[in-house]
ZAVORO-524381 format. One record per atom (N, C-alpha, C, O): atom name; x, y, z; residue in three letters. Coordinates in pm, 1 decimal, decimal comma. Each point is the difference from the previous one (the first is absolute). Layout:
<pts>
 name       c1       c2       c3 resn
   CA        X        Y        Z  ALA
...
</pts>
This chain:
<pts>
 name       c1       c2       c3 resn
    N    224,0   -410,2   1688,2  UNK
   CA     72,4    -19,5   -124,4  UNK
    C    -53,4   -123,5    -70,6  UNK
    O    -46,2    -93,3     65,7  UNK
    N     52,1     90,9   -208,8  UNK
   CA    -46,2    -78,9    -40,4  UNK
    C    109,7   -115,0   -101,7  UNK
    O     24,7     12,4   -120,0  UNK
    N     10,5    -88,0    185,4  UNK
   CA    117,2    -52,4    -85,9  UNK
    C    -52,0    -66,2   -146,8  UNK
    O     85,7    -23,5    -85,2  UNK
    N   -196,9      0,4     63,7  UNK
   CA    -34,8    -46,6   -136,8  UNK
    C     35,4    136,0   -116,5  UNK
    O     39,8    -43,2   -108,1  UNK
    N    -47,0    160,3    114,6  UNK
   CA      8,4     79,1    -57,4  UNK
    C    140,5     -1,4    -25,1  UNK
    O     11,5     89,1    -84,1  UNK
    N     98,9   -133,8    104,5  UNK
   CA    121,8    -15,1    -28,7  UNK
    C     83,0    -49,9    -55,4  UNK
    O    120,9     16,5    -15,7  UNK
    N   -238,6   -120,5    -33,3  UNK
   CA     46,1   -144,6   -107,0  UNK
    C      6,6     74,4   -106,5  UNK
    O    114,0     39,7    -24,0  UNK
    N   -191,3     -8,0    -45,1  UNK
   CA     73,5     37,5   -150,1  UNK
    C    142,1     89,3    -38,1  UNK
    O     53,4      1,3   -110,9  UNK
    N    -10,9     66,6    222,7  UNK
   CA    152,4     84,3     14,8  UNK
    C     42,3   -112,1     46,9  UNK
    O    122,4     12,1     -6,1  UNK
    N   -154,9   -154,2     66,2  UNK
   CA    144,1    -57,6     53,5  UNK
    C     16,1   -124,8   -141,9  UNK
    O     99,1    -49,5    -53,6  UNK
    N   -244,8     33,3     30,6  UNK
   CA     62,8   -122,0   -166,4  UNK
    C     54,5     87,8   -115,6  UNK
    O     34,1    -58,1   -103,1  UNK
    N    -23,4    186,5    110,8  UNK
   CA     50,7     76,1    -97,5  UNK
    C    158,0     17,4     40,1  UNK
    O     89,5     16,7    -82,9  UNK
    N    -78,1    -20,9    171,1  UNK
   CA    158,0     16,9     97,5  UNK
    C     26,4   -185,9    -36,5  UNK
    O     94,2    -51,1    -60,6  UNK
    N   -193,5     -4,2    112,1  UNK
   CA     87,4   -168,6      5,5  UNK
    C     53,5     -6,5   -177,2  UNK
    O    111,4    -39,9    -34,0  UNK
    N   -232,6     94,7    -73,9  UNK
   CA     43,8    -75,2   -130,6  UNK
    C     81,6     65,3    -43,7  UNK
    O     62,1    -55,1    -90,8  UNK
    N    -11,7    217,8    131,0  UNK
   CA    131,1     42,6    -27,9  UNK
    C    111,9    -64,3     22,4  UNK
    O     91,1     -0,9    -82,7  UNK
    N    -85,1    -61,2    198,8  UNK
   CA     82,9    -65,4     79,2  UNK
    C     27,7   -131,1    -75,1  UNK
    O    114,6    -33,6    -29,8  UNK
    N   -200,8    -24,4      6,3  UNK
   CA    -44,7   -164,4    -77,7  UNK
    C    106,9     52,3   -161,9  UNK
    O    105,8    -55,5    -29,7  UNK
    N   -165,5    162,3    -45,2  UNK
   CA     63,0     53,3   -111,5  UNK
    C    147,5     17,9      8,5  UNK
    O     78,4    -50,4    -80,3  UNK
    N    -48,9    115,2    168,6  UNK
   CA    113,5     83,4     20,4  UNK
    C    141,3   -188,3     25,1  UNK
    O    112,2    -19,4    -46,7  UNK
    N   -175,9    -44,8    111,8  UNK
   CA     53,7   -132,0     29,7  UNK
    C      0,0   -115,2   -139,0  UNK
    O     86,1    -83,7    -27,0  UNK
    N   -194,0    109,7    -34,5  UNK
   CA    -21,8    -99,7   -135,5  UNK
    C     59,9     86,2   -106,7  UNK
    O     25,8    -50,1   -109,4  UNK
    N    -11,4    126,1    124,1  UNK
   CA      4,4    113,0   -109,3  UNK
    C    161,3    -37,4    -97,3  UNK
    O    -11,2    -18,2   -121,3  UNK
    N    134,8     11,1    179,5  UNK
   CA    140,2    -47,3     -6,1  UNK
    C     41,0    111,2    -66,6  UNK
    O     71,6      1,2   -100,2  UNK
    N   -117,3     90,7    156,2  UNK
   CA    134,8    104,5      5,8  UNK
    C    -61,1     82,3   -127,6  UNK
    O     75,7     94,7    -21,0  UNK
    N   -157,4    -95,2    -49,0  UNK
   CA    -20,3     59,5   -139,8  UNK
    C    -83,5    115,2    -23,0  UNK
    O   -116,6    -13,5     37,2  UNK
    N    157,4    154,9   -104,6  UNK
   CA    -62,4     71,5     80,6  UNK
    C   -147,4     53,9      1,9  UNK
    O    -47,7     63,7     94,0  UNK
    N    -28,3   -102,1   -226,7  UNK
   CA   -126,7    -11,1     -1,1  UNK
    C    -81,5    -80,8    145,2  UNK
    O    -95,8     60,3     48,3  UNK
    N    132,8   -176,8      6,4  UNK
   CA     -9,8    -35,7    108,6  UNK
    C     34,9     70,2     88,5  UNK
    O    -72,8    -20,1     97,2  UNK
    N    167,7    114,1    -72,7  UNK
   CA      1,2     57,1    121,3  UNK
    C    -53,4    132,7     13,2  UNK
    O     -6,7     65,2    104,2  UNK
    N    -25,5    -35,8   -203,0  UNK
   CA   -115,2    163,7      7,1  UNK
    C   -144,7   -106,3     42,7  UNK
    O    -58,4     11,7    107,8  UNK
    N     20,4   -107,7   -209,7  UNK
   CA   -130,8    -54,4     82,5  UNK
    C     16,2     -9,6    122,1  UNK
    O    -89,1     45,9     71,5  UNK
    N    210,6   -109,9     -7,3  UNK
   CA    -38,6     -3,3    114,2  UNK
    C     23,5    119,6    121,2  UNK
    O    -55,4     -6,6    109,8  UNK
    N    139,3    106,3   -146,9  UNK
   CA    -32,3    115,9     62,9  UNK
    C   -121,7     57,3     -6,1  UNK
    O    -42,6     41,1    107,9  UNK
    N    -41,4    -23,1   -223,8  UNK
   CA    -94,0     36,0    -12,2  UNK
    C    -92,9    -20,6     84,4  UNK
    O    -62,5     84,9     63,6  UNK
    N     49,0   -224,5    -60,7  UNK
   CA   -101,3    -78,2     99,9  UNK
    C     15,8     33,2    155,4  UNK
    O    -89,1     42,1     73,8  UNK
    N    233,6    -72,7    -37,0  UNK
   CA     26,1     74,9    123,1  UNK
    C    -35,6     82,5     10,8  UNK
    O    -89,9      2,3     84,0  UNK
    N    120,1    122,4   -146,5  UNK
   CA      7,7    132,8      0,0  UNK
    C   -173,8     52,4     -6,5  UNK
    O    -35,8    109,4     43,6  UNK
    N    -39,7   -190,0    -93,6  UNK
   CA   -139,0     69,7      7,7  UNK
    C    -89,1    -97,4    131,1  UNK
    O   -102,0     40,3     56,0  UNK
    N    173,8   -179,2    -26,8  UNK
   CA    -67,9    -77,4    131,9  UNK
    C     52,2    121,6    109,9  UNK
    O    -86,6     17,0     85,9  UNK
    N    213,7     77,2    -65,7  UNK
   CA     19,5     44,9    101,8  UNK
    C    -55,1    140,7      8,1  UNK
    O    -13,8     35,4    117,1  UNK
    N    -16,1     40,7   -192,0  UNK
   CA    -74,7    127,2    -59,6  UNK
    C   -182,4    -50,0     56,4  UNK
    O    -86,9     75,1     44,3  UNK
    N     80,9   -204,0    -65,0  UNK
   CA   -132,5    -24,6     40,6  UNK
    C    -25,5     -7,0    145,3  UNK
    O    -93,1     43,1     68,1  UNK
    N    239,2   -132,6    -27,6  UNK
   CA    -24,1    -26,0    155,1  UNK
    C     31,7    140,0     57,4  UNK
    O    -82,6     18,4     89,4  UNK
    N    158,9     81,5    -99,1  UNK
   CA    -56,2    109,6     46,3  UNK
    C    -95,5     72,2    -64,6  UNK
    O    -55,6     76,7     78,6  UNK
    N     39,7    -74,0   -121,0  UNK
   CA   -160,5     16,7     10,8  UNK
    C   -114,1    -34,8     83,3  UNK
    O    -74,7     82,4     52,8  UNK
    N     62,9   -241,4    -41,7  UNK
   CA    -76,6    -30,1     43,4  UNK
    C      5,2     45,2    207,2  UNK
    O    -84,0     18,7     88,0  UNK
    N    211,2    -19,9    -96,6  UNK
   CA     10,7     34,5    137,5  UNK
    C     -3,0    132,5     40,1  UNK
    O      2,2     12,8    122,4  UNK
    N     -8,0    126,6   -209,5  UNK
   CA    -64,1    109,9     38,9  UNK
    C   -152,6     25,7    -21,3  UNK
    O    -54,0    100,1     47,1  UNK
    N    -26,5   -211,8   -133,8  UNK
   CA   -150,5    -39,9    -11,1  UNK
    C    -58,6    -34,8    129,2  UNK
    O   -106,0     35,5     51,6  UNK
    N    230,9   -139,5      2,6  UNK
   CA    -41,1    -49,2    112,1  UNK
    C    -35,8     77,7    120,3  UNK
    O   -102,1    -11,0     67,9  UNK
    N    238,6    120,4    -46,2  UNK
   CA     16,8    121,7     92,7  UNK
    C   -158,5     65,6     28,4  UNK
    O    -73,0     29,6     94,6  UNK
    N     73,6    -29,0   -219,7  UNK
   CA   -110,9    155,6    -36,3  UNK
    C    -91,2    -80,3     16,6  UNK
    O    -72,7     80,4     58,3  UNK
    N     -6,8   -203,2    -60,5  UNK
   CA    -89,9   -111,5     31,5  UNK
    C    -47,0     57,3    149,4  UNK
    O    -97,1     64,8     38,9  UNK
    N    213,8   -120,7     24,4  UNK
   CA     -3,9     -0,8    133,8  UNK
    C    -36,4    108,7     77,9  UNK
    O    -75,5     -1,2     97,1  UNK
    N    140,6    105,8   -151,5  UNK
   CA    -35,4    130,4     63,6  UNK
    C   -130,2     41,5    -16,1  UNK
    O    -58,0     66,8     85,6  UNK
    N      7,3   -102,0   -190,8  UNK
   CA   -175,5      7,1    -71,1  UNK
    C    -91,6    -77,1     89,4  UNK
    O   -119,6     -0,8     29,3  UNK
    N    231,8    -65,4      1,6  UNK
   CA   -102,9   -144,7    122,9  UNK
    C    -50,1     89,9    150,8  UNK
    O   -110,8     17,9     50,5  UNK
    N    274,4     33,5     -3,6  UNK
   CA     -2,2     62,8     63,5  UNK
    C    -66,9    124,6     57,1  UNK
    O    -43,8     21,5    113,1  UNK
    N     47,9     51,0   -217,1  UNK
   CA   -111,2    118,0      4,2  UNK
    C   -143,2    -36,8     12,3  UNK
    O    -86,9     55,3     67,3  UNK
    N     76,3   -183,8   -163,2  UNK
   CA   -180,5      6,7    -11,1  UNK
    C    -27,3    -39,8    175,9  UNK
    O    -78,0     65,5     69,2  UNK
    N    151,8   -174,3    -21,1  UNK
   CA     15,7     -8,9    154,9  UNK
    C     -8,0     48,3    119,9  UNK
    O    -17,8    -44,9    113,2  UNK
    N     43,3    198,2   -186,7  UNK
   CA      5,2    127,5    109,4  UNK
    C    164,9    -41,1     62,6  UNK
    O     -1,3     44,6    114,8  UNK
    N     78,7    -80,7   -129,2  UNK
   CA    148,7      0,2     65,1  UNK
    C     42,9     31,7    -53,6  UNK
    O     77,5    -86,3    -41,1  UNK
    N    -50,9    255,5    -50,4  UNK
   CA     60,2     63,2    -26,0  UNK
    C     89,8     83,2     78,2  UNK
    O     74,3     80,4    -56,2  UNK
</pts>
C-alpha cells in the first residue's frame, strides 16, 4: 500500500473540516464544506479499490494467483 497516494482525499477531508469549523454556521460555507468532504471521501474510496486491484496485478504478475 502506498500511503502517499492518500494525501490529496485526506487535505480535501481536513479543509472541509477546517471550512465546516470557520465557516459559522452560514450556508454557502457549509455546502463548500460538504463538498470538499464529500469529494476527499469519493476519492479515498477510490483510491483504496485502485489499491485492491494494484495488488492483485502484483500478484498475478508473481505467479500467486
Amino acid at each position: 500500500m502506498r500511503p502517499r497516494r492518500f494525501v490529496p482525499a485526506i487535505v480535501l477531508i481536513v479543509a472541509g473540516l477546517v471550512v465546516l469549523a470557520v465557516g459559522g454556521g452560514a450556508v454557502a460555507t457549509d455546502a463548500i464544506a460538504m463538498l470538499l468532504i464529500g469529494v476527499g471521501a469519493v476519492l479515498a474510496v477510490a483510491l483504496a479499490f485502485f489499491e485492491i486491484g494494484a495488488s492483485e496485478d502484483r500478484d498475478r504478475r508473481a505467479g500467486r494467483s
